[in-house]
Each structure stands twice: as structure tokens, then as C-alpha cells.
Short mmCIF file of the C-alpha atoms (twelve columns), coordinates in Angstrom:
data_MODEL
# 
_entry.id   MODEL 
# 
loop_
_atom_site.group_PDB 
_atom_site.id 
_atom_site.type_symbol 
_atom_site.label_atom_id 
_atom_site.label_alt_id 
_atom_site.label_comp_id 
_atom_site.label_asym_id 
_atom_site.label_seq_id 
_atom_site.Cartn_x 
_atom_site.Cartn_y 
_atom_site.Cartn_z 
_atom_site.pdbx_PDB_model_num 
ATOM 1   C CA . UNK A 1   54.381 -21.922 78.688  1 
ATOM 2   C CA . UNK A 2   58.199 -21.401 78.703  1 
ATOM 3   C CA . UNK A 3   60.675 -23.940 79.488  1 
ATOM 4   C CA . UNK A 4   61.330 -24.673 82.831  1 
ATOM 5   C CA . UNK A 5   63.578 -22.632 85.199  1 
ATOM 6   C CA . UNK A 6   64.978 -22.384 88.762  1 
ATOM 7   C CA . UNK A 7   63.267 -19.377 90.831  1 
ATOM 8   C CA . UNK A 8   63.618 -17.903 94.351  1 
ATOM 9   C CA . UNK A 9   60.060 -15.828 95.677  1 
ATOM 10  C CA . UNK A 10  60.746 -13.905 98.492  1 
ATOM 11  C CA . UNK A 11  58.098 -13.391 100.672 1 
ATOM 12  C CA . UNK A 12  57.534 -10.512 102.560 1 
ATOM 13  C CA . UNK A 13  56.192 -9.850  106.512 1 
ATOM 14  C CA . UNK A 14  55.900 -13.280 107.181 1 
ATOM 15  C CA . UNK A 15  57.027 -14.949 110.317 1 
ATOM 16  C CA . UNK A 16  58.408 -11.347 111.777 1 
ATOM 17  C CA . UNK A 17  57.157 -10.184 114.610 1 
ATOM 18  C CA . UNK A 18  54.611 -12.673 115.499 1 
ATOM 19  C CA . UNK A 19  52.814 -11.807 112.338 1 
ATOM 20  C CA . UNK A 20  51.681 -13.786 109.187 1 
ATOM 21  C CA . UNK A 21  52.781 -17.146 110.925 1 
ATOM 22  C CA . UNK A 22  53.303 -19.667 108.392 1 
ATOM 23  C CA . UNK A 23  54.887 -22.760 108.955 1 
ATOM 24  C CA . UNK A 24  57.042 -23.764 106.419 1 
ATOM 25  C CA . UNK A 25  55.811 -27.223 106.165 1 
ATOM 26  C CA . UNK A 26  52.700 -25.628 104.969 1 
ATOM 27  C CA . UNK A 27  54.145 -23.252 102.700 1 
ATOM 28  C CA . UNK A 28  56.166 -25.777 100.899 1 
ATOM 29  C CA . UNK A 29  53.168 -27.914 100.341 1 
ATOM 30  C CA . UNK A 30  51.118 -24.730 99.037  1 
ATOM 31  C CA . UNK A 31  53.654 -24.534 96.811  1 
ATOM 32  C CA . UNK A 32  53.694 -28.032 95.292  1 
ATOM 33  C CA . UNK A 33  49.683 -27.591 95.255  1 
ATOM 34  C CA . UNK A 34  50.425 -24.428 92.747  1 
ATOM 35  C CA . UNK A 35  52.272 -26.983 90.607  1 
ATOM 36  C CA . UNK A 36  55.899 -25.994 91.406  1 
ATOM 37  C CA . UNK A 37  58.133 -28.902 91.122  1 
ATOM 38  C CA . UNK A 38  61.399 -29.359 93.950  1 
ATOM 39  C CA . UNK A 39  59.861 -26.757 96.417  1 
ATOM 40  C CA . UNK A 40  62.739 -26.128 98.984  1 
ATOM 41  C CA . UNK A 41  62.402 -23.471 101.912 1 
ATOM 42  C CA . UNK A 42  65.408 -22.110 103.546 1 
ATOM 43  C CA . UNK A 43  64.635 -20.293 106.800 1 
ATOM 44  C CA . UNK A 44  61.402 -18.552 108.589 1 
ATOM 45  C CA . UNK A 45  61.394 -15.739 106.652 1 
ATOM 46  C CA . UNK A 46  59.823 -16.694 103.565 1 
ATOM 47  C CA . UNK A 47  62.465 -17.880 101.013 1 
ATOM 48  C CA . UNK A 48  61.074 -20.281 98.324  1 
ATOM 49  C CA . UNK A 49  62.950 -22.411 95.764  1 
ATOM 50  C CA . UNK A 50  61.194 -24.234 93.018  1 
ATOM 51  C CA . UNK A 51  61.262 -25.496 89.875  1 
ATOM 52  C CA . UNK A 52  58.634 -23.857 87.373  1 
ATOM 53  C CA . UNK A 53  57.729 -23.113 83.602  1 
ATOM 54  C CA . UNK A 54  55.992 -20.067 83.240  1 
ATOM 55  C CA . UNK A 55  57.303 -16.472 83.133  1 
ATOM 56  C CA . UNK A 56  57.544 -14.639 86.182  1 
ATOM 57  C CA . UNK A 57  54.809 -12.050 85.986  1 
ATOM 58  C CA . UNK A 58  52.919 -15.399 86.237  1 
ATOM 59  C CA . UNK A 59  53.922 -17.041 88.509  1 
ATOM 60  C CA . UNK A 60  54.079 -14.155 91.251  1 
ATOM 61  C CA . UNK A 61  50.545 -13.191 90.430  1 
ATOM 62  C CA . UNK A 62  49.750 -17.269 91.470  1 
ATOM 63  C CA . UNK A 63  51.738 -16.803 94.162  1 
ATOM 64  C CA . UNK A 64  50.249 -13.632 95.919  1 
ATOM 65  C CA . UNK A 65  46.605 -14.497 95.060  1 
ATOM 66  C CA . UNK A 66  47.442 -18.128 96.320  1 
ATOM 67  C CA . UNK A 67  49.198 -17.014 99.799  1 
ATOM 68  C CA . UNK A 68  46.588 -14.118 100.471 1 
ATOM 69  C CA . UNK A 69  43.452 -16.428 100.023 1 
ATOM 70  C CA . UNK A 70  45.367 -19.760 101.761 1 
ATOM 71  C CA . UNK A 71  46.994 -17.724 104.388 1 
ATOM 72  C CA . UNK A 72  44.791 -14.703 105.120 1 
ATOM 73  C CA . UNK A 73  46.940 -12.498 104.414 1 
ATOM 74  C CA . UNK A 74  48.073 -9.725  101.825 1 
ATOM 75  C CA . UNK A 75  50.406 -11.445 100.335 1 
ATOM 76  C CA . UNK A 76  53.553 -9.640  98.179  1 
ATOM 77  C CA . UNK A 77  56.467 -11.571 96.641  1 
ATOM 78  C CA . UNK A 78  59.564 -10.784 94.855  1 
ATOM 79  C CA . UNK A 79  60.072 -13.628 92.695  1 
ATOM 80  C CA . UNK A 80  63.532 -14.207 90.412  1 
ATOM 81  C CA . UNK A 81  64.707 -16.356 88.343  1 
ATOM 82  C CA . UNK A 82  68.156 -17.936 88.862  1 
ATOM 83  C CA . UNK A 83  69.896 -16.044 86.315  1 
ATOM 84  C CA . UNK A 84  68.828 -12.901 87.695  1 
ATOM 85  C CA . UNK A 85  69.906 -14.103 91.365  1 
ATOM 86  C CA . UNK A 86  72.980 -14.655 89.927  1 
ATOM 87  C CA . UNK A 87  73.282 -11.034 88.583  1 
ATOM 88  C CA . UNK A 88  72.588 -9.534  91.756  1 
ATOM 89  C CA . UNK A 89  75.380 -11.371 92.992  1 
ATOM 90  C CA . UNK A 90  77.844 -10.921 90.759  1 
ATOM 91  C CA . UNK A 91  77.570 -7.605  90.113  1 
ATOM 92  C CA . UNK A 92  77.277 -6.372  94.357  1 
ATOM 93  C CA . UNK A 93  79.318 -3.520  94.874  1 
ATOM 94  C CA . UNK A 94  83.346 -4.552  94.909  1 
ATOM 95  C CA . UNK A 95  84.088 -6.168  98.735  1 
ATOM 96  C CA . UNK A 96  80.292 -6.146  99.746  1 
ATOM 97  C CA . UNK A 97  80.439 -8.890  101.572 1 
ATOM 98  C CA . UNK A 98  84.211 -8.829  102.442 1 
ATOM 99  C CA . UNK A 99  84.540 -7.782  106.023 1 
ATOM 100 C CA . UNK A 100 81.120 -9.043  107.934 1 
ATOM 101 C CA . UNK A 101 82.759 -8.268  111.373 1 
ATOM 102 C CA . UNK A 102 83.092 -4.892  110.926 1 
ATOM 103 C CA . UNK A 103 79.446 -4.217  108.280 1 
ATOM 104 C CA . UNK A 104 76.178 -5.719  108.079 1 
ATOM 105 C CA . UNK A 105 75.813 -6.292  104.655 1 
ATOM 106 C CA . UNK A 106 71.968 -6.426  103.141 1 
ATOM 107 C CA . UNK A 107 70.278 -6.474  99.993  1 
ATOM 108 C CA . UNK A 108 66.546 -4.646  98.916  1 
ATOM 109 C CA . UNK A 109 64.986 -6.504  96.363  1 
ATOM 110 C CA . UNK A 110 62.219 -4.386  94.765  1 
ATOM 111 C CA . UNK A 111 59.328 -5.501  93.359  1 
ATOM 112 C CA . UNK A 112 58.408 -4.108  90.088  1 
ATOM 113 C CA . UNK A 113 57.546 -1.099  89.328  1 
ATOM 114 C CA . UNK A 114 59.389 0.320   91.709  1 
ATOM 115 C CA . UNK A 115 63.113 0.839   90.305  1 
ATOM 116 C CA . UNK A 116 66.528 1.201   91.514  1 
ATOM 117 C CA . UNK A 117 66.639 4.900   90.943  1 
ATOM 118 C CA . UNK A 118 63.694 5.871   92.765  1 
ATOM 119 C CA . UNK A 119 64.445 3.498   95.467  1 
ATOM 120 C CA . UNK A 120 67.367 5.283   95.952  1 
ATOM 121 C CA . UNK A 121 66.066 8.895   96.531  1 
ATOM 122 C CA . UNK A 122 63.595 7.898   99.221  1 
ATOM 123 C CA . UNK A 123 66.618 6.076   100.627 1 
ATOM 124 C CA . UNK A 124 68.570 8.434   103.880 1 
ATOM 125 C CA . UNK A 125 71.689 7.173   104.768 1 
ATOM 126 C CA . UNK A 126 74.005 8.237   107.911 1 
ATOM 127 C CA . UNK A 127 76.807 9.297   106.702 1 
ATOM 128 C CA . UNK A 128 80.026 7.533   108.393 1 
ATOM 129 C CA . UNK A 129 77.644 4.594   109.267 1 
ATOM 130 C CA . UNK A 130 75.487 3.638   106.331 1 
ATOM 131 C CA . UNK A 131 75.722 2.765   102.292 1 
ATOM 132 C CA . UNK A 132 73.830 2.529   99.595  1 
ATOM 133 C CA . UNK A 133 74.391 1.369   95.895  1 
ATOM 134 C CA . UNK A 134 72.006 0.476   93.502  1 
ATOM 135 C CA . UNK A 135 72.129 -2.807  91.482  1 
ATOM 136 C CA . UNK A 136 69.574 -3.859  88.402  1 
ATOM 137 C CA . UNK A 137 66.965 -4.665  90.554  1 
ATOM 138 C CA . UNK A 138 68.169 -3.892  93.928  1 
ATOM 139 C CA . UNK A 139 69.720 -2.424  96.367  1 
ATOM 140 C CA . UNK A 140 73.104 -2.794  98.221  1 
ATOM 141 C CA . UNK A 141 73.310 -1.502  101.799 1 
ATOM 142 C CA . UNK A 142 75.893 -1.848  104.244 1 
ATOM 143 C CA . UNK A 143 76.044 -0.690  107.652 1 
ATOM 144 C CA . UNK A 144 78.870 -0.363  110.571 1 
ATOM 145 C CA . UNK A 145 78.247 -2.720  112.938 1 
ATOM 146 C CA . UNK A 146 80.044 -0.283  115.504 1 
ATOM 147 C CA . UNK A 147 77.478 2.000   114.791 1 
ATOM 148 C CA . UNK A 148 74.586 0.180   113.650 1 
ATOM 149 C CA . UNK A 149 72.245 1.772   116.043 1 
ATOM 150 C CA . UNK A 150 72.860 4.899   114.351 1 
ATOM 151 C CA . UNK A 151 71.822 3.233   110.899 1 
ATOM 152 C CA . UNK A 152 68.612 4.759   108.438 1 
ATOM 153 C CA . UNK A 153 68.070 1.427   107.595 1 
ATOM 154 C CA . UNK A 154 65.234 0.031   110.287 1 
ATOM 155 C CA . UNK A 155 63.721 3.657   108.618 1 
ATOM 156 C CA . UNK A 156 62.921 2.754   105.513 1 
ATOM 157 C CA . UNK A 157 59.984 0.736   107.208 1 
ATOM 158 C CA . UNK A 158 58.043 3.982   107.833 1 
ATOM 159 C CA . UNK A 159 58.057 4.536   103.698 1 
ATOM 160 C CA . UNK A 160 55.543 4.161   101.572 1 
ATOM 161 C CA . UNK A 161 58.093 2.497   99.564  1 
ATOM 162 C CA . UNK A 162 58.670 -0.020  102.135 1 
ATOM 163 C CA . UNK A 163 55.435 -2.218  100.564 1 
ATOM 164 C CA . UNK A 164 57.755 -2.696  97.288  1 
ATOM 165 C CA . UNK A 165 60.607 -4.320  98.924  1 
ATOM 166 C CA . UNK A 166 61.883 -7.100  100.881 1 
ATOM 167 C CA . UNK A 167 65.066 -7.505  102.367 1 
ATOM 168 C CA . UNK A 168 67.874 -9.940  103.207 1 
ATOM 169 C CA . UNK A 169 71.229 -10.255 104.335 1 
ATOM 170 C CA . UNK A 170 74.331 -11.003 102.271 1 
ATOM 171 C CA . UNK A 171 74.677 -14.104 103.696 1 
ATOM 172 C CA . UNK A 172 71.145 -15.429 103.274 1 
ATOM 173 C CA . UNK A 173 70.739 -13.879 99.495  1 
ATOM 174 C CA . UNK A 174 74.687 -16.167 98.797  1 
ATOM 175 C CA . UNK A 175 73.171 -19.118 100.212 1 
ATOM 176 C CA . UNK A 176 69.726 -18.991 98.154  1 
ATOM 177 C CA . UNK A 177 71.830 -18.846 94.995  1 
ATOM 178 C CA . UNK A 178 73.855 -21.587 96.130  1 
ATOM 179 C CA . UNK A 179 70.669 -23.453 96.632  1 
ATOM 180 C CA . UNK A 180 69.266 -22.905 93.505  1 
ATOM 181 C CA . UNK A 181 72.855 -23.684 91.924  1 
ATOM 182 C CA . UNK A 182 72.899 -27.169 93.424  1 
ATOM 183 C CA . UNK A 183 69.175 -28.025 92.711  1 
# 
């Protein structure tokens, strides 16, 4: 075992659509049942903060066996440390994030293998409406509000790549590493 360490998992298709309904009382406690110390959720859509100390091919291979046999579902979970939250937030694109009246700002975390660079070729973008910029382990997108029905973005759900990646918005991926930060 390592030492122990802050971590984020980031669930994905839960609680959208009607599907995968998991209330997060019961998710936190499936959690602390895995041995996770502090569990925390922060809104529906499957963010998980907790304490741990094992490495993190570990502990997401817990997690997805433990969600899809609990839950009855096929589970998949981007998990990261706090450090690498961090990274991915330090080192968005320069103003991502700036002007959130005029862009909605979002960020695809991929789950390994699946990298960056490949992410990006499957990735279309609109020009005048849409971009993309790839991170370490993820992907900044920003789209024009104004246009936002015009956006590639709800696309990328037809992909085959789509089952390696979860998203969120700026504003939820900030607040998780403020989370973690205050635990």
C-alpha cells in the first residue's frame, strides 16, 4: 500500500437521463464500505471525494467492479488523484474559464488508454463556435454560448470513443479541486 492521498472518481452515465439512478446517499456509503475514508459527493452526476491509500489503477478497478455488481450497472470511472486535479487546472488553456457569459467552458477527462492525442483526432469542432485543446490527460473545450446549438460537442456521444471519457464543466471540475483542497 502507498501512503494515503486525496482522489476525485468520476463516474460516468449515472443519474443522466433517467438512467443508472443512484442516490448519492447510497453511493457515499458504497464508498465507505470499499474502505475509503472522508467520502464526500458533490452533485448527481457522479463526483466522488475520498481519502485512500492505494495507487489508482487499484482503486478504479474496486471501484468499477464494486458499482457494476452493487448497482447493476457497467460501471466506468475516471479516478485522479489531487495532484493531478490540480494539473489539469493549472495548466487549462490561458482565459479558459474567463468569460462564462459569452463560452461554455468543459473539460474531457479520459480514461486510460485512451490519450490526449487520439482524443483529439476523433474530436470535430465548428469552426467559429467550438474549441479544443488538449491537456495531460484531458481535454479543454469551449463553446459560444451564442451559438451553442451549432456546437460538435453533444457529437462526440455517437463515438466509440465516447466510452473512455467523462465530462464536466469548468465550474464543477474548479469546485472538486477546491473540495479536495479543503478536505
Amino acid at each position: 500500500m502507498g501512503k494515503i492521498g486525496k482522489f476525485v472518481a468520476l463516474l460516468r452515465g449515472i443519474n443522466v437521463g433517467g438512467k443508472n439512478v443512484i442516490k448519492m446517499s447510497e453511493l457515499k456509503s458504497c464508498f465507505e464500505n470499499m474502505g475509503f475514508g472522508n467520502v464526500v459527493t458533490f452533485i448527481q452526476s457522479g463526483n466522488v471525494l475520498f481519502y485512500a491509500d492505494c495507487n489508482i489503477n487499484e482503486i478504479t478497478e474496486q471501484i468499477e467492479k464494486t458499482l457494476s455488481k452493487i448497482f447493476n450497472y457497467s460501471s466506468s470511472a475516471v479516478v485522479l488523484s489531487q495532484g493531478q486535479l490540480n494539473t489539469v487546472v493549472k495548466e487549462a488553456p490561458q482565459g479558459f474559464g474567463k468569460y462564462p457569459d459569452k463560452f461554455r467552458y468543459d473539460v474531457i477527462f479520459l480514461k486510460k488508454p485512451l490519450c490526449p492525442s487520439e482524443a483529439m483526432n476523433s474530436l470535430r469542432i465548428k469552426e467559429g463556435v467550438d474549441e479544443a485543446f488538449a491537456g495531460k490527460e484531458v481535454l479543454y473545450f469551449t463553446r459560444l454560448i451564442s451559438k451553442a446549438s451549432q456546437s460538435r460537442l453533444p457529437r462526440i456521444i455517437t463515438t466509440p470513443l465516447y466510452q473512455s471519457m467523462t465530462i464536466r464543466n469548468w465550474k464543477t471540475t474548479t469546485k472538486l479541486l477546491m473540495l479536495l483542497d479543503a478536505f
